[in-house]
TORDODREN-614086 format. One record per residue (C-alpha): x, y, z. Coordinates in pm, 1 decimal, padded with zeros to 6 digits. Layout:
{pt {X, Y, Z}},
...
//
This chain:
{pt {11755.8, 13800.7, 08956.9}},
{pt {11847.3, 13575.9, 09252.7}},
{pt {11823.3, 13190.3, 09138.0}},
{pt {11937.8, 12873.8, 09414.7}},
{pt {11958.7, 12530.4, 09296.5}},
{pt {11900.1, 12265.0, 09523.3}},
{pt {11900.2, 11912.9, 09522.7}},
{pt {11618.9, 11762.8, 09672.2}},
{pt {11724.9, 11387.4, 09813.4}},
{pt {11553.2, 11043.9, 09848.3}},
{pt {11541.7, 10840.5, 10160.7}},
{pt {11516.7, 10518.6, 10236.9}},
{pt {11326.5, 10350.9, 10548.0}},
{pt {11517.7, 10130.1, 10778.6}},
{pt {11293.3, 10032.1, 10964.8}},
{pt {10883.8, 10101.1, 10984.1}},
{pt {10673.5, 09967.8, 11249.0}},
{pt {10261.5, 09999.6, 11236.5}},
{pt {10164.6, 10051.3, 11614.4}},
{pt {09759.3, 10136.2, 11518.5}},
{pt {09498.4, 10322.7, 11358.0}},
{pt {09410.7, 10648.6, 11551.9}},
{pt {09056.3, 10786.0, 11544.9}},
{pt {09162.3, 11072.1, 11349.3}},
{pt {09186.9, 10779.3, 11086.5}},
{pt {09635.2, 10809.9, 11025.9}},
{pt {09859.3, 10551.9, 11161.0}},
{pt {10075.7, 10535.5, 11457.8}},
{pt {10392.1, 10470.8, 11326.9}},
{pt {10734.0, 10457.2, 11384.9}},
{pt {11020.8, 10457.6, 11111.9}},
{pt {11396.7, 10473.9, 11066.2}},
{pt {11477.4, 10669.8, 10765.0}},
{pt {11771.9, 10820.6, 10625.3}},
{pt {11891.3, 11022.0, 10304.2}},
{pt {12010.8, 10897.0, 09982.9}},
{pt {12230.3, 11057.9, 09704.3}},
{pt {11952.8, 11006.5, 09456.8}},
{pt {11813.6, 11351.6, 09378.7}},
{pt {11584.5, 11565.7, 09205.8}},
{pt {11737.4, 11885.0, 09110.9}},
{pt {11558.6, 12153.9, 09156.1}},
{pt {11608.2, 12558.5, 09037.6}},
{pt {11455.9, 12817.7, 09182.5}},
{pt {11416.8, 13183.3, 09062.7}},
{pt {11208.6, 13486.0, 09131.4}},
{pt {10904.7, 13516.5, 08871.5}},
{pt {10829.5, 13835.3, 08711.1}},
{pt {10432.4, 13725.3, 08706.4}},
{pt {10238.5, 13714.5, 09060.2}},
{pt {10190.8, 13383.7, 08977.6}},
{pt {10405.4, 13005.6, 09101.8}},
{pt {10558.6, 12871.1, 08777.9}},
{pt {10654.8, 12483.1, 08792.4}},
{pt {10836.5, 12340.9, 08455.0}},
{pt {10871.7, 11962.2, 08499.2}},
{pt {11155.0, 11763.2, 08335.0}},
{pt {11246.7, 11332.4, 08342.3}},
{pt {11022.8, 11124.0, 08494.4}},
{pt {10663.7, 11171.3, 08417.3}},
{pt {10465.0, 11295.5, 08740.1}},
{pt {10106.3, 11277.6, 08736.7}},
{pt {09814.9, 11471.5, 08825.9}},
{pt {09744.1, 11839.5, 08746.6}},
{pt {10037.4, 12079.4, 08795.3}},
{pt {09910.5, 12296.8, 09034.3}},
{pt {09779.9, 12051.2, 09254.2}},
{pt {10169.7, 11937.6, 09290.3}},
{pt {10335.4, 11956.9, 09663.2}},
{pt {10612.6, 12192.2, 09508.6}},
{pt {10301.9, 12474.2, 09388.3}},
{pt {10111.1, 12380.4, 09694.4}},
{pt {10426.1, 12406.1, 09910.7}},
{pt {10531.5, 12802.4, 09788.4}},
{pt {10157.3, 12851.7, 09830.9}},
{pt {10154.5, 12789.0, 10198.7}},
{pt {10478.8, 12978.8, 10235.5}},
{pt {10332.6, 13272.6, 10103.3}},
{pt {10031.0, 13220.0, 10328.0}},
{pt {10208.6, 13184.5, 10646.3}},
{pt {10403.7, 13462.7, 10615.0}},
{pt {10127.5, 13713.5, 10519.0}},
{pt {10058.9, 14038.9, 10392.8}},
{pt {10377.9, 14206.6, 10641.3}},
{pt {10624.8, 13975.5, 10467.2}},
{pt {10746.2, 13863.8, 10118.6}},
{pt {10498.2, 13750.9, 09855.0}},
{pt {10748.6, 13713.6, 09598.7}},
{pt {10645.2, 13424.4, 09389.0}},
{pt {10877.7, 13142.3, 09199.1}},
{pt {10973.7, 12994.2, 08855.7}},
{pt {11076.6, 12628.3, 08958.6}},
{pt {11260.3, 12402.9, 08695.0}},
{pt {11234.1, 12048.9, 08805.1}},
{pt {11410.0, 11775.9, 08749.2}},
{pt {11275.6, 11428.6, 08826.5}},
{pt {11501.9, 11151.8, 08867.9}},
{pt {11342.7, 11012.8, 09168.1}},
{pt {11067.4, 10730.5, 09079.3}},
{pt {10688.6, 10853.2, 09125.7}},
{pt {10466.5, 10649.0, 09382.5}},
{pt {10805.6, 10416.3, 09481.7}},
{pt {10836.0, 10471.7, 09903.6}},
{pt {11135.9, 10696.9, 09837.3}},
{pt {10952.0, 11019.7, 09972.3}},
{pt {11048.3, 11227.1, 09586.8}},
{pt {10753.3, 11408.4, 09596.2}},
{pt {10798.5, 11509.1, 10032.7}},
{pt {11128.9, 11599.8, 09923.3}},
{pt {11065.1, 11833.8, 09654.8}},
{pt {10789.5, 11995.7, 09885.0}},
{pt {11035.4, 12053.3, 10131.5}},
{pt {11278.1, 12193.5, 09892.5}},
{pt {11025.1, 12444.4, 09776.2}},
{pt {10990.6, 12581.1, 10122.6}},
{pt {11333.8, 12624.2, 10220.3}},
{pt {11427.5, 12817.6, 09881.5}},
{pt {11119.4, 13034.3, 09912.6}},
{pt {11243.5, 13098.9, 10280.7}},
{pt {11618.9, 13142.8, 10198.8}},
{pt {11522.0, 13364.7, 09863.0}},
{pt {11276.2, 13567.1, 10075.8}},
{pt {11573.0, 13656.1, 10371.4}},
{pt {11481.0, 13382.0, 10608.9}},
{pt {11155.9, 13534.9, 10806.3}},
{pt {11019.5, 13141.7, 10930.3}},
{pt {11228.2, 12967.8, 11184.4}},
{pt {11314.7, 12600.0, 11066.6}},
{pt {11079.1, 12449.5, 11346.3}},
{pt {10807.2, 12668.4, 11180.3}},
{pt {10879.4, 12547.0, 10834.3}},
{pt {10887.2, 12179.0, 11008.5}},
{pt {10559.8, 12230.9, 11145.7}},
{pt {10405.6, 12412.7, 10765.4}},
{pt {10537.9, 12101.8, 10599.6}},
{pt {10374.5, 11872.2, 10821.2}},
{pt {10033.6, 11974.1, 10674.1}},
{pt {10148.1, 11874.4, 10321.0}},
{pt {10244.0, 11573.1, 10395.9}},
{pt {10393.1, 11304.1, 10674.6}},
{pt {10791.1, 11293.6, 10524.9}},
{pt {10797.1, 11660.5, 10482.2}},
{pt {10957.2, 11755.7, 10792.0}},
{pt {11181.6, 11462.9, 10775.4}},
{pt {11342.2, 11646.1, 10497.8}},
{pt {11373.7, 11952.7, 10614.4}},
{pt {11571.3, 11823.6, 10955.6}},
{pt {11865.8, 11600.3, 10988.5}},
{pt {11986.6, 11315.5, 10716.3}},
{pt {11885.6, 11012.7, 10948.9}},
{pt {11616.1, 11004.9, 11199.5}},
{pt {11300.9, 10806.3, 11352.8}},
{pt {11020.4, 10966.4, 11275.0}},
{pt {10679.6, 10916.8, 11429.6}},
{pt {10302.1, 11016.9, 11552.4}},
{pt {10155.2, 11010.9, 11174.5}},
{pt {10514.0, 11022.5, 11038.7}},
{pt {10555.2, 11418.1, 11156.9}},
{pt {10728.5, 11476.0, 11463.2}},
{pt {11080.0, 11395.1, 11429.6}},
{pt {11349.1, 11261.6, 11640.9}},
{pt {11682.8, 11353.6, 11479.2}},
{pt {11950.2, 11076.9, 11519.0}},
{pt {12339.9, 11059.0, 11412.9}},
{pt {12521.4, 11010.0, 11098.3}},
{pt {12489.8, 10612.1, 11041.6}},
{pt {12797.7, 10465.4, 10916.3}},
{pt {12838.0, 10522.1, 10551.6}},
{pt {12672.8, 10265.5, 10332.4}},
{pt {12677.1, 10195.1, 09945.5}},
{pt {12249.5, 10132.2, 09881.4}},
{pt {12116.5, 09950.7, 09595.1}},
{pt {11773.9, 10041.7, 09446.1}},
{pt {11516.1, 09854.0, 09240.1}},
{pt {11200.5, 10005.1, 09109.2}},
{pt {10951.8, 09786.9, 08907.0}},
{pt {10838.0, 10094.0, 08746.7}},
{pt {10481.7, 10027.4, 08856.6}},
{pt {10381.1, 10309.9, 09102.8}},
{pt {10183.9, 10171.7, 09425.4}},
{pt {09939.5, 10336.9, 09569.7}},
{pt {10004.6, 10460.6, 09974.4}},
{pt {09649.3, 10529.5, 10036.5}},
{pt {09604.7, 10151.4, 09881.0}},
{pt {09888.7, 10011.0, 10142.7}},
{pt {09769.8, 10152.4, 10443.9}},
{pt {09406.6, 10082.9, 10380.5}},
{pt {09517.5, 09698.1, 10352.3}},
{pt {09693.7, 09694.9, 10694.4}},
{pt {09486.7, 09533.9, 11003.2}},
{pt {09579.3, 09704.6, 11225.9}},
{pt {09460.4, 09749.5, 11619.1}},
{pt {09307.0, 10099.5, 11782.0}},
{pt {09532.1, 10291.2, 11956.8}},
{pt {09548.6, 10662.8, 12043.1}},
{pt {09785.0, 10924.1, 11929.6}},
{pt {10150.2, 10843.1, 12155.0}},
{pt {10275.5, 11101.9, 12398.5}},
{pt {10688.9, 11205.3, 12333.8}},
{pt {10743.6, 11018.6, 12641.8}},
{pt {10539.3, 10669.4, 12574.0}},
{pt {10714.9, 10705.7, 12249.5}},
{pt {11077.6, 10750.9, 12365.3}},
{pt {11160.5, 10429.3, 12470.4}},
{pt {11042.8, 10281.2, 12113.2}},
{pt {11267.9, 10441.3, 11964.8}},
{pt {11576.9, 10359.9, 12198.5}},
{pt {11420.4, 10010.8, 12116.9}},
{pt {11384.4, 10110.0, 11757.1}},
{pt {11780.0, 10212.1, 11734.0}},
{pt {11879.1, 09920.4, 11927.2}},
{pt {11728.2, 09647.4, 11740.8}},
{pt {11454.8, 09733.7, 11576.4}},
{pt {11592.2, 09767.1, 11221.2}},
{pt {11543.0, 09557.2, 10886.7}},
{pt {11143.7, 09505.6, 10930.9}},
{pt {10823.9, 09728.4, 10788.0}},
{pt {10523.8, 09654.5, 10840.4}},
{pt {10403.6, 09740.9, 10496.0}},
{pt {10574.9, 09453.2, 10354.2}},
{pt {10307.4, 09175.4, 10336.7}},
{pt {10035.9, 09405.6, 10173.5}},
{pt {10253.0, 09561.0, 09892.6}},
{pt {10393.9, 09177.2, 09876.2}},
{pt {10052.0, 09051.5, 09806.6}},
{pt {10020.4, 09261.5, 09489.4}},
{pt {10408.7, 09252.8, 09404.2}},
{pt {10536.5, 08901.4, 09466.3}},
{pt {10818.8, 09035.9, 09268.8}},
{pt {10949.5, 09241.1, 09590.2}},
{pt {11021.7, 08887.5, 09783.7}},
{pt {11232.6, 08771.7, 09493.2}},
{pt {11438.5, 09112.3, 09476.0}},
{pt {11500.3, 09075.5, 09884.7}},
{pt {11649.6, 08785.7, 09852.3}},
{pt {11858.6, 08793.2, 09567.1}},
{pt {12042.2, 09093.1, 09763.0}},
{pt {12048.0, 08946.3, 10069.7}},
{pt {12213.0, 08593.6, 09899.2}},
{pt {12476.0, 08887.1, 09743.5}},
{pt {12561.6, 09026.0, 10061.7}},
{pt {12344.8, 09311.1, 10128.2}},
{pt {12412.5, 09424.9, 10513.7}},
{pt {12054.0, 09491.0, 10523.6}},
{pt {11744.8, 09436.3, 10237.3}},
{pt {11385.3, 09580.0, 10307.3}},
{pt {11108.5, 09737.9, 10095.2}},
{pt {11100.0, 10112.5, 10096.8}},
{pt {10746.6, 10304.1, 10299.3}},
{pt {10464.1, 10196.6, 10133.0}},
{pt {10684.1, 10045.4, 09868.5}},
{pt {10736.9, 09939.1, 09611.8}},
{pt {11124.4, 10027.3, 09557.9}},
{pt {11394.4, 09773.6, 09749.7}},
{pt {11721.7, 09852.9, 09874.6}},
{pt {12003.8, 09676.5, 10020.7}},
{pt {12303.0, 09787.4, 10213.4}},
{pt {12627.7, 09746.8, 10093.2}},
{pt {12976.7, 09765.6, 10214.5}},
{pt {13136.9, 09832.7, 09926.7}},
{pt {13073.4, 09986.2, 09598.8}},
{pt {13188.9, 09709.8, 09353.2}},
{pt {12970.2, 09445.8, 09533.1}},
{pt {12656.1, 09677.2, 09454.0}},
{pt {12737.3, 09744.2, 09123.8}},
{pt {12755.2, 09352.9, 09078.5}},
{pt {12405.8, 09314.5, 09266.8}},
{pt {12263.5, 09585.2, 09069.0}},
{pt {12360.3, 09412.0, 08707.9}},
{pt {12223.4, 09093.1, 08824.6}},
{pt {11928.2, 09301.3, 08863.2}},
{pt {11913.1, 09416.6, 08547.2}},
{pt {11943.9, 09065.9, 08395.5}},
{pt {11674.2, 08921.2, 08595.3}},
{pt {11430.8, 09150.8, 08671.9}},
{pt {11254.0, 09405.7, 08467.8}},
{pt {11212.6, 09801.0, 08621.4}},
{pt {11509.2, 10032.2, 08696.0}},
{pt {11780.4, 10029.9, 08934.5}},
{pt {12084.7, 10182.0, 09074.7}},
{pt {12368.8, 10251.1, 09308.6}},
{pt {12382.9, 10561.5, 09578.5}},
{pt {12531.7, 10587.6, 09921.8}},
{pt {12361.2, 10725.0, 10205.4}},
{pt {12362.8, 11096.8, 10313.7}},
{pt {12534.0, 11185.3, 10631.4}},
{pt {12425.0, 11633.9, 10604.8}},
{pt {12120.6, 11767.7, 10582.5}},
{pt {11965.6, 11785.8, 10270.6}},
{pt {11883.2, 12184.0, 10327.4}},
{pt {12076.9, 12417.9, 10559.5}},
{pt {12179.8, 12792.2, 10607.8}},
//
C-alpha cells in the first residue's frame, strides 16, 4: 500500500496591510508571510473503503470531522479530477501541533497538504497552478502553502507573488491558548470601499511592501482590543532584542525575530514565567513546504 508522510508547516505574517472591503464582501489585502519549522505531521495512505478517513491526534480541533479542510480538501481533489482519473480515497493520520484559531494558517496548511499527497499518490494528473487555484476555494492561505516558503500574497489573500529565501531567522512564538475568531477580526476592521486590485495596480505595493513595508498588520488594534495581553508580549520581545515583533493574521499568536538561537530560548523562558499560554522556538523555512 503506498503511504507519504508530510509535514505540513506554519507561517508567520510579516507584514499585513488592509487596503478595503470589496463588494463581494472579502478584504483587499496585502501580506508578507513566510514558513516556519512548526509542523503538523501528517500520513497519508490509500483506504481500502470508498470513503476519506481522518484520525486526529494532539491538539484538540473543533467542529465535526468531515466538515475539516483536510476531508473537504481530498473531496475537491477527487472532484476536479473526475470520473477519467483517480478516485482513490485516503486514510489520513494527523498530527496537530500547530495551535487552532492562532493566525499561523495550521488548518490552510493541512488542506494544502491533503491535496498535494492525493495528487502525488494518484501519479500527478493536476498541474501545481491548478492545485493553487482548487485550494483557493477552501480557503485564502491555501495556495500560499502550496507555492514558495516566503511570499506576498494578495487580492483576498489568493493570488500569490512568490519572493526569495529571507535570511534565516530564529522565531519565537506565544499562544495564549485562547483561539480568536477571523470572521470576528475582520468584521471589527473599518475599513474603506475599494474594488478588487488589478496584478499591475498591485505590483508596485508590493515592491513597496518588500522595501519597507514590514513589521505592521492591520489586524492588530482589533484582536488588541480583546487581548491586551498581545501589547505586553510585543514588547517584552522587542525590549529582548527581537529583530522584528508583530501579531500573527488575525492573531492571536506573536512572534519575534531572532538572530540567534540562545537569545530566543532566553525570550521564550521569560515567557513562560510571565505569561500564561504556550510558546516556543522555530526558525524560518527557506524550501517549499511540498514539492516533486
Amino acid at each position: 500500500m503506498n503511504t507519504l508522510s508530510v509535514f505540513s508547516p506554519a507561517k508567520v505574517n510579516l507584514s499585513l496591510k488592509i487596503l478595503g472591503k470589496r463588494h463581494d464582501g472579502y478584504h483587499e489585502l496585502l501580506t508578507e508571510m513566510v514558513m516556519i519549522s512548526l509542523c503538523d505531521r501528517m500520513l497519508f495512505s490509500e483506504a481500502n473503503d470508498k470513503k476519506d478517513l481522518l484520525i486526529l491526534s494532539g491538539r484538540k480541533v473543533d467542529g465535526e470531522i468531515e466538515d475539516n479542510l483536510v476531508l473537504r480538501a481530498l473531496r475537491l481533489f477527487r472532484n476536479f479530477v473526475g470520473e477519467g482519473g483517480s478516485q482513490k480515497y485516503f486514510r489520513v493520520e494527523l498530527e496537530k501541533k500547530i495551535p487552532v484559531g492562532a493566525g499561523l494558517g495550521g488548518g490552510s496548511s493541512n488542506a494544502a497538504a491533503a491535496l498535494w499527497a492525493a495528487n502525488r499518490l494518484s501519479g500527478n494528473p493536476v498541474a501545481l497552478k491548478d492545485l493553487m487555484v482548487l485550494g483557493s476555494r477552501l480557503g485564502s492561505d491555501v495556495p500560499f502553502f502550496l507555492g514558495e516558503a516566503h511570499a506576498v500574497a494578495y487580492g483576498r489573500g489568493e493570488k500569490i507573488h512568490p519572493c526569495p529565501p529571507i535570511p534565516p531567522r530564529t522565531i519565537v512564538l506565544w499562544n495564549p491558548l485562547v483561539p480568536l475568531s477571523t470572521a470576528m477580526i475582520y468584521g471589527g476592521l473599518s475599513a474603506p470601499s475599494t474594488d478588487s486590485l488589478t496584478d499591475s495596480e498591485t505590483l508596485p505595493k508590493i515592491s513597496s511592501l518588500l522595501s519597507d513595508g514590514r513589521g505592521f498588520n492591520d489586524l492588530e488594534p482589533v484582536a488588541l482590543s480583546i487581548l491586551p495581553v498581545i501589547r505586553e508580549v510585543k514588547s517584552l520581545m522587542a525590549a529582548s532584542g527581537a529583530v522584528l515583533s508583530l501579531m500573527s493574521g488575525s492573531g492571536p499568536t506573536v512572534f519575534g525575530l531572532f538572530d540567534g538561537s540562545g537569545e530566543a530560548e532566553a525570550v521564550r523562558q521569560q515567557l513562560e514565567r510571565h505569561f500564561k499560554g504556550w510558546s516556543g522556538v522555530f526558525e524560518t523555512l527557506s524550501s517549499p513546504a511540498f514539492s516533486g
